[in-house]
C-alpha angles and dihedrals in degrees: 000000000000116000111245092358105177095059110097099245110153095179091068085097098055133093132304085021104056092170083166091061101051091087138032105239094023097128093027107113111249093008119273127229128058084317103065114161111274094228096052098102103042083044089054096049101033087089089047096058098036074065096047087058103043086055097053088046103040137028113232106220130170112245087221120021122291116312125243112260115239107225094178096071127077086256121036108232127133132319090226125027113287116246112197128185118222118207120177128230116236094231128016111248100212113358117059 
């Protein structure tokens, strides 16, 4: 799509190039159109099941009682890092 593609070039992108600007879904992830990356959904639900089996094999616990949430940030989380224990079960429930 991009000529020479794998050598490091930022301005590329910057007038009068505009190599960003030669196709449509140049700078989508996976592509976009009829023509979507093959990969996209497996990519998209590889971390789910990673989860899925973390949560089978291991509990999640806080290390000191539950943090307060921070309401004054984009994304509520905790006021302070969050510090988790991870204790393994001793057999996995559903994946083996």
């Amino acid at each position: 799509m991009m000529p020479d593609s794998e050598r490091f070039f930022p301005d590329r992108f910057a007038p009068p190039d505009g190599e960003d600007r030669q196709h449509h879904y140049g700078l989508i992830d996976f592509g976009g159109g009829k023509h979507a990356h093959i990969g996209k959904n497996f990519a998209r639900m590889q971390p789910m099941a990673i989860r899925a089996v973390l949560l089978d094999r291991f509990d999640f616990l806080p290390c000191a009682g539950f943090p307060r949430p921070n309401y004054g940030s984009w994304v509520t989380g905790a006021e302070s890092p969050d510090r988790i224990r991870c204790r393994r079960h001793s057999e996995p429930s559903v994946f083996r």
